[in-house]
C-alpha positions as CSV (number, residue, x, y, z in Angstrom):
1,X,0.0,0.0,0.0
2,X,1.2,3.3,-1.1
3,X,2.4,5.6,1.8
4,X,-0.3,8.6,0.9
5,X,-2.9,5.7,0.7
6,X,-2.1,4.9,4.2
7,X,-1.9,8.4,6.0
8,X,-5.1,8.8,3.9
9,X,-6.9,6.0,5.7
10,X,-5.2,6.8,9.2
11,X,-7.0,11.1,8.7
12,X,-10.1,11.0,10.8
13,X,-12.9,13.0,9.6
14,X,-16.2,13.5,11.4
15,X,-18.6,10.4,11.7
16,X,-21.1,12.3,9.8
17,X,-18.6,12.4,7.3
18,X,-18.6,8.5,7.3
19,X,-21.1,6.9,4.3
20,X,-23.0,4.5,5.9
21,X,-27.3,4.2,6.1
22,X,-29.5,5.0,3.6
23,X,-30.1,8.5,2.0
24,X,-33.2,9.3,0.7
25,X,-33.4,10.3,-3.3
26,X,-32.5,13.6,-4.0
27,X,-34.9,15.9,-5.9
28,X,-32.0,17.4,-7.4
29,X,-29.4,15.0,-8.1
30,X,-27.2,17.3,-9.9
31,X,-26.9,19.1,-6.6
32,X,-24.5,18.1,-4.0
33,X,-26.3,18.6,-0.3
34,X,-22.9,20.5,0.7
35,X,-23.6,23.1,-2.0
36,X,-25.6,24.7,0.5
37,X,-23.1,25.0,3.8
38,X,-20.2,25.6,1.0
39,X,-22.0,28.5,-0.2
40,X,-21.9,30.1,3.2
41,X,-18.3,29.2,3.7
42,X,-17.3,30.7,0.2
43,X,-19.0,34.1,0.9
44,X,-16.9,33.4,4.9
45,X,-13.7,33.4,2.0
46,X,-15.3,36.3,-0.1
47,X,-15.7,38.3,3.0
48,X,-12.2,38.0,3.8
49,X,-10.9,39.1,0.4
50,X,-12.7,42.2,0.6
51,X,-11.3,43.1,3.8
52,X,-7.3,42.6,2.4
53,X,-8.4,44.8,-0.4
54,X,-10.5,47.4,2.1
55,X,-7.1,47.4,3.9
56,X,-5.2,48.2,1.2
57,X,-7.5,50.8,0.0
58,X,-6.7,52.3,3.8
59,X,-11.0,51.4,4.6
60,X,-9.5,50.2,7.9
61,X,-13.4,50.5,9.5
62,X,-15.0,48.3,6.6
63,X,-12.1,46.0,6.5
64,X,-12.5,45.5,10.6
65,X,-16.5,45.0,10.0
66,X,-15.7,42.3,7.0
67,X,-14.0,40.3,9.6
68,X,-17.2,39.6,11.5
69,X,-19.4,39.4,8.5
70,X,-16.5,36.7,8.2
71,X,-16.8,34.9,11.6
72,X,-21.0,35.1,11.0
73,X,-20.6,33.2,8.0
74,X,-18.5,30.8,9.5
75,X,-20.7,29.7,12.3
76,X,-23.6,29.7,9.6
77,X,-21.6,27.4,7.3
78,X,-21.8,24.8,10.2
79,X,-24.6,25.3,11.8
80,X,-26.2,24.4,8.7
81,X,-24.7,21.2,7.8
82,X,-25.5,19.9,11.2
83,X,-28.7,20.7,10.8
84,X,-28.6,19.1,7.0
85,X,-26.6,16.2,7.9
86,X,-24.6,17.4,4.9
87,X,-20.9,18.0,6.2
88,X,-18.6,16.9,4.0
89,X,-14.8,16.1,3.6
90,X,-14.8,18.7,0.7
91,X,-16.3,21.2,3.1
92,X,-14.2,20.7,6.0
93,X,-11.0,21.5,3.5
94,X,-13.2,23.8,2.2
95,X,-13.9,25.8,5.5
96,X,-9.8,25.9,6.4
97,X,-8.9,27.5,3.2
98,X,-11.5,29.9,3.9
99,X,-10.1,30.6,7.7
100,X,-6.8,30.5,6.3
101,X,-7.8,33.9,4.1
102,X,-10.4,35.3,6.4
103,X,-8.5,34.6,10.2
104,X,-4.9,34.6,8.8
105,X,-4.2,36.4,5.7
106,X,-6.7,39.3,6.7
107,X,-6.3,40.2,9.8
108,X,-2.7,40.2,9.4
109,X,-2.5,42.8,6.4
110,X,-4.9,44.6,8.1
111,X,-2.3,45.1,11.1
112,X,0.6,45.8,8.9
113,X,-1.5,48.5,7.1
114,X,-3.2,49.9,10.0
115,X,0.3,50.4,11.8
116,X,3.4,47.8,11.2
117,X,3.8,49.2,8.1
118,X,5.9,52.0,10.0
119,X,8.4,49.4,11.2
120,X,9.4,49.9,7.6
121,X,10.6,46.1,5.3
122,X,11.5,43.6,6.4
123,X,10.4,44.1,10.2
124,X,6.6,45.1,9.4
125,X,6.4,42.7,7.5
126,X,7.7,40.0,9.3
127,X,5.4,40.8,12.4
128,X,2.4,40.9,10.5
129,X,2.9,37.8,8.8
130,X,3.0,36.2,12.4
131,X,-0.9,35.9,12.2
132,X,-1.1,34.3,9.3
133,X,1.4,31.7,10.3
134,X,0.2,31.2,13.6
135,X,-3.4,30.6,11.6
136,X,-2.2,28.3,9.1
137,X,-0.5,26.0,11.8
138,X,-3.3,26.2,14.1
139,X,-5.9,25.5,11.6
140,X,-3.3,22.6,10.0
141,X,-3.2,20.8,13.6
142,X,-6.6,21.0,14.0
143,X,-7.3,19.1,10.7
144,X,-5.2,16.5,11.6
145,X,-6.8,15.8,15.4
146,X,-10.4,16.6,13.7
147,X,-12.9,13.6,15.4
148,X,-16.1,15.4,15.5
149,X,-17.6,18.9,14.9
150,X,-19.1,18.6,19.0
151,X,-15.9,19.9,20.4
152,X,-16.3,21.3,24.2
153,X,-12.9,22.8,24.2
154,X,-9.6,23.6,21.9
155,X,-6.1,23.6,22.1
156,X,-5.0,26.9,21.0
157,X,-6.4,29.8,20.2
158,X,-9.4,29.7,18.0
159,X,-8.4,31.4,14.8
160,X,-11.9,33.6,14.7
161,X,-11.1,34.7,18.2
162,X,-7.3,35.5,17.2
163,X,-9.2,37.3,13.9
164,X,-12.0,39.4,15.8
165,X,-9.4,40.8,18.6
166,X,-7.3,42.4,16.1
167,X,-10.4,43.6,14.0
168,X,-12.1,45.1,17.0
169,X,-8.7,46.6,18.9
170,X,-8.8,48.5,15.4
171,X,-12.3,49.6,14.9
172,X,-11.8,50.8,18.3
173,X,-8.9,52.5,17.4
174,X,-10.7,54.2,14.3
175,X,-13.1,55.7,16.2
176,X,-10.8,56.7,19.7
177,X,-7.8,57.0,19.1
178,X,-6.1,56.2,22.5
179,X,-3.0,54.8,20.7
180,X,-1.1,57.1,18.4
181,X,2.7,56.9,16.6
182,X,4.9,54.7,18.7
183,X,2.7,53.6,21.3
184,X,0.2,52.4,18.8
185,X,3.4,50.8,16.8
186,X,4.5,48.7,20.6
187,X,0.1,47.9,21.3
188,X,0.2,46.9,17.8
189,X,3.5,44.4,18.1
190,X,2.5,43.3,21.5
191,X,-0.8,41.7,20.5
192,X,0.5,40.3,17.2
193,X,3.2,38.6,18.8
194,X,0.8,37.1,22.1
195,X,-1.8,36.3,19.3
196,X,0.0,34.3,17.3
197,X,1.9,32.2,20.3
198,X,-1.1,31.4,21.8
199,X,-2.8,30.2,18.1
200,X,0.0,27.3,17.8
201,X,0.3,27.0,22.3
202,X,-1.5,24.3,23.8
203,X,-3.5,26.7,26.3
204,X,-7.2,25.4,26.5
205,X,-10.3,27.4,25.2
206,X,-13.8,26.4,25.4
207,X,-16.3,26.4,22.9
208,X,-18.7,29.1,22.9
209,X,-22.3,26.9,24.4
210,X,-25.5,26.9,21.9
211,X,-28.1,29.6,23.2
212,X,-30.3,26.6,24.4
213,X,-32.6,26.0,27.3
214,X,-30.3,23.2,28.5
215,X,-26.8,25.1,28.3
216,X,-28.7,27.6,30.5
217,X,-29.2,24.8,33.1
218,X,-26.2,23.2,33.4
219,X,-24.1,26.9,33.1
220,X,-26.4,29.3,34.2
221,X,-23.3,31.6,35.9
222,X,-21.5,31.3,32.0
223,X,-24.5,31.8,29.9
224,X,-25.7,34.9,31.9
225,X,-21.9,36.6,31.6
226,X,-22.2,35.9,27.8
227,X,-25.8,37.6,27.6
228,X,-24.1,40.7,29.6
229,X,-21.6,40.5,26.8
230,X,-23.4,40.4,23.8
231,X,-25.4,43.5,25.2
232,X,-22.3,45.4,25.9
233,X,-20.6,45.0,23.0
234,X,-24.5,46.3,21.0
235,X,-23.8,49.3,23.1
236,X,-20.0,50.2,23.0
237,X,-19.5,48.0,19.7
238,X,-15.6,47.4,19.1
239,X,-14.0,48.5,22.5
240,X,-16.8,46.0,24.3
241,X,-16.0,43.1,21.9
242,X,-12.2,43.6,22.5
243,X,-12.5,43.6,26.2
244,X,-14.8,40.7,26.3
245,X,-12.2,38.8,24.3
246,X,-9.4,39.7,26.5
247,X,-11.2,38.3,29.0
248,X,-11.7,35.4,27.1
249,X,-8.3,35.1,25.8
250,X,-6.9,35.8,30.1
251,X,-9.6,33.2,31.1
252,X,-8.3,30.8,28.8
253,X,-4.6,30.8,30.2
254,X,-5.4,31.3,33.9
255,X,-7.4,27.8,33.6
256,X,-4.4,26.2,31.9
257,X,-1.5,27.7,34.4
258,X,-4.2,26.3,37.4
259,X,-4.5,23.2,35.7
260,X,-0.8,22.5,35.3
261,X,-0.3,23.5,38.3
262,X,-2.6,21.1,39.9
263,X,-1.1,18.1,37.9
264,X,2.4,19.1,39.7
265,X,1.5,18.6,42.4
266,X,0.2,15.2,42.2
């Protein structure tokens, strides 16, 4: 057996990837059932393109927005193959491709365009490219560990998360300027750097729970902080959404230092 045919059959995919059962006869046979999630991850791909060019154009605002219209799609794109039972092995490569352009490529030329850029080459560069390297290998170990799409928790830093705290720290930015010349240059290098070490680290992040009557019963405490959130961040917008993901991103490695310290000291 040829080496690619065996790492092939060792890559483990979803088990609603798996064929097995019967399918009922499509009314459009010409018509994959994963045309519809992939046409929400091509517009999460689409979305991201336009925010690189936004970027270059110096649109930082629109370019920051396309990010979330990004991260919305994204969610969509799987929500609705779960509830199709029409996830694919396309779609999963599909959907990394399109996280690759949309939480690596994007948010990093945004950064070097919004500030790195003054670092002059090769140094701006360099930085910025960080995120999209930090992206690539986080979304290339996930692929590889990929079991199911019910995951409670992930190693690394999510690359949406890593995505939306640079998108928001710069809408916020836009709008009030707290951060100007060099200081904005160090903000700017400090989260890069952090960002992309914790995409590829092995700190632990939960999953953010379904909105459902049960995941309000079992974490009430954790479902009422998100609701707060959520109505924050309609209020103050970007500067909400970038604390609230601080706090998600501090959460994250507090848990982990506790946790390995624990394990020391059995």
């Amino acid at each position: 057996m040829a080496t690619g045919e065996r790492k092939r059959e060792q890559k483990r995919y979803p088990p609603v990837l798996q064929d097995g059962g019967e399918r009922l006869p499509r009314r459009f046979p010409f018509v994959s059932r994963s045309f519809v999630p992939s046409v929400f991850t091509v517009m999460n791909m689409v979305s991201g393109y336009v925010s690189i060019v936004m970027a270059g154009e110096g649109n930082f605002h629109i370019a920051g927005w396309l990010i979330f219209v990004a991260a919305f799609f994204d969610t969509i794109d799987g929500f609705v193959a779960r509830l199709t039972n029409s996830s694919s092995e396309f779609g999963v490569e599909l959907d990394s491709l399109s996280d690759l352009v949309s939480f690596g490529a994007a948010p990093a030329y945004l950064v070097y365009k919004f500030g790195l850029s003054t670092l002059g080459m090769p140094f701006g560069l360099l930085f910025s490219s960080l995120l999209m390297v930090g992206s690539g290998l986080r979304l290339a170990r996930f692929n590889i560990n990929l079991i199911d799409y019910h995951k409670d928790s992930f190693s690394g830093l999510p690359t949406p998360a890593q995505a939306m705290t640079v998108a928001s720290f710069i809408l916020w930015m836009s709008v009030e300027p707290l951060f100007t010349g060099l200081a904005l240059q160090k903000m700017l290098l400090v989260l890069t750097v952090s960002l992309a070490i914790l995409m590829v680290s092995k700190v632990n992040y939960d999953a953010l729970p379904k909105p459902t009557l049960e995941s309000f019963r079992s974490q009430p405490l954790q479902m009422i902080s998100y609701v707060i959130a959520i109505f924050c961040v309609l209020v103050f917008q970007a500067k909400a959404f970038f604390v609230a993901m601080l706090l998600y991103i501090l959460l994250g490695i507090v848990r982990s230092v506790t946790l390995m310290v624990r394990q020391w000291q059995l």
